[in-house]
N, C-alpha and C positions, 0 to 999 in steps of 0.2 A: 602442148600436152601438159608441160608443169604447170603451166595458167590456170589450166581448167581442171588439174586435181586440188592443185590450191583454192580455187572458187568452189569448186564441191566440197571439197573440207568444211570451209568458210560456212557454207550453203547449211552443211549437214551440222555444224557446229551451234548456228541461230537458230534452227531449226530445234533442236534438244533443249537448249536455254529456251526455247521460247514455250516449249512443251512440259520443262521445271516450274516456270512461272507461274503457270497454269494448273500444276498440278497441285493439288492440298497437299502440304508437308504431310508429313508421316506421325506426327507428334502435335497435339491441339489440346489448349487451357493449363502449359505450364505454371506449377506454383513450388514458387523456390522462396525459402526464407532468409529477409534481406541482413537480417545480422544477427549475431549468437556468439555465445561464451563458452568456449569447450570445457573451460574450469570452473564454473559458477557455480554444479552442483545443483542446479535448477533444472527445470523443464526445456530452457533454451538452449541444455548445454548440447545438444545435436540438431543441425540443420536437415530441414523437412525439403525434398525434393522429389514434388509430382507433378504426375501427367497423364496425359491419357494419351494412349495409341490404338489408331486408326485399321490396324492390321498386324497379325502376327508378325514377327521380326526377332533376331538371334538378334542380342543386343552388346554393346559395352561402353560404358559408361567409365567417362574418369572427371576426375577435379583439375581443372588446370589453373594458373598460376595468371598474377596481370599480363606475365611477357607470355603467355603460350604456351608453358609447360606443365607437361602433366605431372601432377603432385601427388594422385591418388586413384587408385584403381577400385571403382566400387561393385562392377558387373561385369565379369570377362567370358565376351558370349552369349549368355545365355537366353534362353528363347523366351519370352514375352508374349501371352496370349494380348487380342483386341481387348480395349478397357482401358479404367483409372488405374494407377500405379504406384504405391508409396516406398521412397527408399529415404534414408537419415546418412547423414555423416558426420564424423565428430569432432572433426578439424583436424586430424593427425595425418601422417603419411602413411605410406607403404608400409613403414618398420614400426609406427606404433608413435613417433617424434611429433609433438605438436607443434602444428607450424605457426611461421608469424601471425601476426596481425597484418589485415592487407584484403584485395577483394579478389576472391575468386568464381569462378564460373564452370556449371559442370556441361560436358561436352558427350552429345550421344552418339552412338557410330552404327548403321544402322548395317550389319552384315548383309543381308539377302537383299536390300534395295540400291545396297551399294551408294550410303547417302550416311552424308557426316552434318550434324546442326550442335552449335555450340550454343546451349538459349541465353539470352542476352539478360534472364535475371542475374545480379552479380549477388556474389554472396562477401557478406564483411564477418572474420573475426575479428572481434573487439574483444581482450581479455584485461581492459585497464580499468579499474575502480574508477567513479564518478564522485566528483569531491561536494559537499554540502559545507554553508554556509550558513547560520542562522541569523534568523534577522528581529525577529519581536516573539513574545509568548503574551498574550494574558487574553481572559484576567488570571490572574492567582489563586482567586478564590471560587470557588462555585458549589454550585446547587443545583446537581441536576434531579429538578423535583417537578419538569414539564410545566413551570408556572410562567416561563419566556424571559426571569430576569436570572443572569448568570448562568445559563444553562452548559452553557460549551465554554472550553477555552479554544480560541486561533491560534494557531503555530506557522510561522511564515517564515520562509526559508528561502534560498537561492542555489539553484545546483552548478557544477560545469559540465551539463551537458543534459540534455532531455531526458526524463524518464518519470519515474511514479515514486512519489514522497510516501515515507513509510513513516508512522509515529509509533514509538514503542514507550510501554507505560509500566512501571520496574522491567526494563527488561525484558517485556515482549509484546510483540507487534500487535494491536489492538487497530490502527487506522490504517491504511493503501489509498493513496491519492489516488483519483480517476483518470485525470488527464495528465497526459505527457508531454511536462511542462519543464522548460529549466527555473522558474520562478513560479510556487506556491503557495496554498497553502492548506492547511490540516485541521479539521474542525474535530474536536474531541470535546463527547456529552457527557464522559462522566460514567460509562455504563461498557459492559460485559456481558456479549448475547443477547442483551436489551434491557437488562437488568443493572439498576442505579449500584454504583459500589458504595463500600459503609464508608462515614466519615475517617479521614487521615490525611495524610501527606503523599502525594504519587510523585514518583520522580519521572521525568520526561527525557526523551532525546529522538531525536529525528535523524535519518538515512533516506537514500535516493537508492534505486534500482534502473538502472538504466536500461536501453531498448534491449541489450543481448542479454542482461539478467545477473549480470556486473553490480553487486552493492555494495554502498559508501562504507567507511566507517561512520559507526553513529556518533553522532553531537551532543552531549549533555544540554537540554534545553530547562536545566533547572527543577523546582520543585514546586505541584501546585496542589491547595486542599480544598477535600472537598470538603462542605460545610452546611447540612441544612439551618439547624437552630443550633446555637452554643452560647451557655451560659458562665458569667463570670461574676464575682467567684461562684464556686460549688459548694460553699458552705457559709451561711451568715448566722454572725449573733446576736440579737437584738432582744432589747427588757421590753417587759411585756405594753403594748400600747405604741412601740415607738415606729417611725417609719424608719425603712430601707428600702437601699435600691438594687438593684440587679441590672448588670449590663444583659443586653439581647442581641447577641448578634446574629444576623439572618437577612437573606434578600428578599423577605416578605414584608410590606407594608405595614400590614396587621399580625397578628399573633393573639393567642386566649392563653390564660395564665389559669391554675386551678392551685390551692393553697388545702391542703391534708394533711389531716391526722391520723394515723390506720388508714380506715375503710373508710372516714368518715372524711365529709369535704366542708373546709370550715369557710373558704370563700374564692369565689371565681369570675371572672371577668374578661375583658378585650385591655388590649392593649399594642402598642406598637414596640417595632424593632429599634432598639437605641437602651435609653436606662428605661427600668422598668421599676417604679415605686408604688411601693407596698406598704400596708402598715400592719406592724405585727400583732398576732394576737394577743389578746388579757391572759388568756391561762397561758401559764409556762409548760415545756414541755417540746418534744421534738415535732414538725412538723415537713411534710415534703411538699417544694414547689417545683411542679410541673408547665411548662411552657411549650405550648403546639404551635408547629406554624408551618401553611403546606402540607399537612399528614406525618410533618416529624416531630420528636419531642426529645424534650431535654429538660434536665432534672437540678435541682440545687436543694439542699437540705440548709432549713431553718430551725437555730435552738434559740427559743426562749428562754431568758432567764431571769430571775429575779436579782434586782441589785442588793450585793451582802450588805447585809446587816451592819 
């Protein structure tokens, strides 16, 4: 007779397992997010954990730890219509303590079916900075004037660990790398909402933001100007008839020079980017040269004068 309560047990036992197998979990298309920063202060700084359930069910929900334990009580009880389901956690405990860094996993207890599933997505906090290394900037100089010479500068870096390269330009973030890379880089046009900045000096440094939302400190990656047409000097003096030159600096090929008096235009021509020689006017008198190149222009004031007497 014990024989044969033990083989009906046995019987009734594979019987049940084999009717679990069978049966659709209770809980279908978990989505648990695999790593987040409770400190970061970002959007990541709370893990997203959904699902849908299959049928009403009194639920409770906790966070347990790698060895088993439960760390955090997020649902105690409560009833849960059929449908999608969105709850967050913020990596802390019971009491408010945030806990290590480590993976944990949240564990559903299904009151009324009398069924426990602990879903196998793990969750990681990660609350440690990702360090950045910079590797090259240039060019230095640019013009971003859409003519395809000197438009961008590249900024290429090295992180410790995967995430999205940020460039910040005086001090704020103007670039976000796309791919989640530990080695990139950072193409910067020169422009603000699509719009070219004026000519100066921008100071550069580069940070990583890592998958939980974790960022670097930033890295001074120096200083680069921007520059459509710049003339040197801004002011010449020249007796009447004589030649001068003017340096032209610009990443355009060509350039048109226009030589004024008032309103009045005493002479104007092509020219290219490098020295730019001119010959001064007969009448003495002040004049303004004007230099275009790409839709920018730049200015130098010419005085003629007569040599004394």
């Amino acid at each position: 007779m014990l024989v044969l309560a033990l083989l009906a047990g046995a019987a009734v036992a594979f019987a049940v397992s084999e009717r679990l197998k069978l049966e659709k979990p209770p809980i279908a298309g978990p989505r648990v997010d695999k790593v987040f920063s409770p400190v970061c202060g970002c959007p990541q700084r709370r893990a997203v954990i959904a699902f849908r359930l299959r049928k009403s069910d009194r639920l409770e929900l906790t966070v347990i730890d790698s060895e088993g334990r439960e760390v955090r009580a997020l649902v105690d009880g409560r009833r849960f219509g059929r449908g999608f389901h969105h709850l967050t956690w913020n990596g802390r405990d019971d009491l408010g303590a945030l806990l290590p860094e480590g993976r944990y996993r949240p564990k559903v207890e299904f009151l009324d079916a009398g069924r426990t599933i602990v879903l196998p997505n793990p969750i990681r906090i990660d609350t440690t900075r990702p360090r950045v290394r910079l590797l090259s900037v240039g060019p230095r100089v640019l013009s971003p004037d859409g003519d395809g010479r000197a438009d961008r500068v590249k900024v290429r870096y090295r992180a410790s660990e995967r995430g999205h390269g940020l460039l910040l330009v005086n001090g704020i973030r103007r670039v976000r790398g796309r791919w989640k890379r530990p080695n990139g880089e950072l193409d910067w046009y020169g422009k603000v909402e699509g719009r070219a900045l004026p000519p100066g000096r921008y100071r550069l440094s580069v940070a990583v933001v890592d998958l939980g939302g974790n960022v670097s400190r930033p890295v001074p990656a120096g200083v680069v100007q921007i520059r459509y047409v710049e003339l040197e000097p801004d002011a010449v003096r020249a007796r009447p008839g004589e030649r001068f030159s003017v340096r032209v600096s610009a990443d355009a090929r060509s350039v048109r020079w226009t030589l004024r008096r008032g309103s009045s235009v005493v002479a104007t021509g092509p020219g290219r980017a490098g020295s730019l020689a001119l010959r001064a006017p007969r009448r003495p008198g002040r004049y303004l040269l004007a230099v275009e190149a790409a839709g920018h222009r730049a200015r130098a004031v010419v005085l003629v004068r007569r040599r004394a007497q």
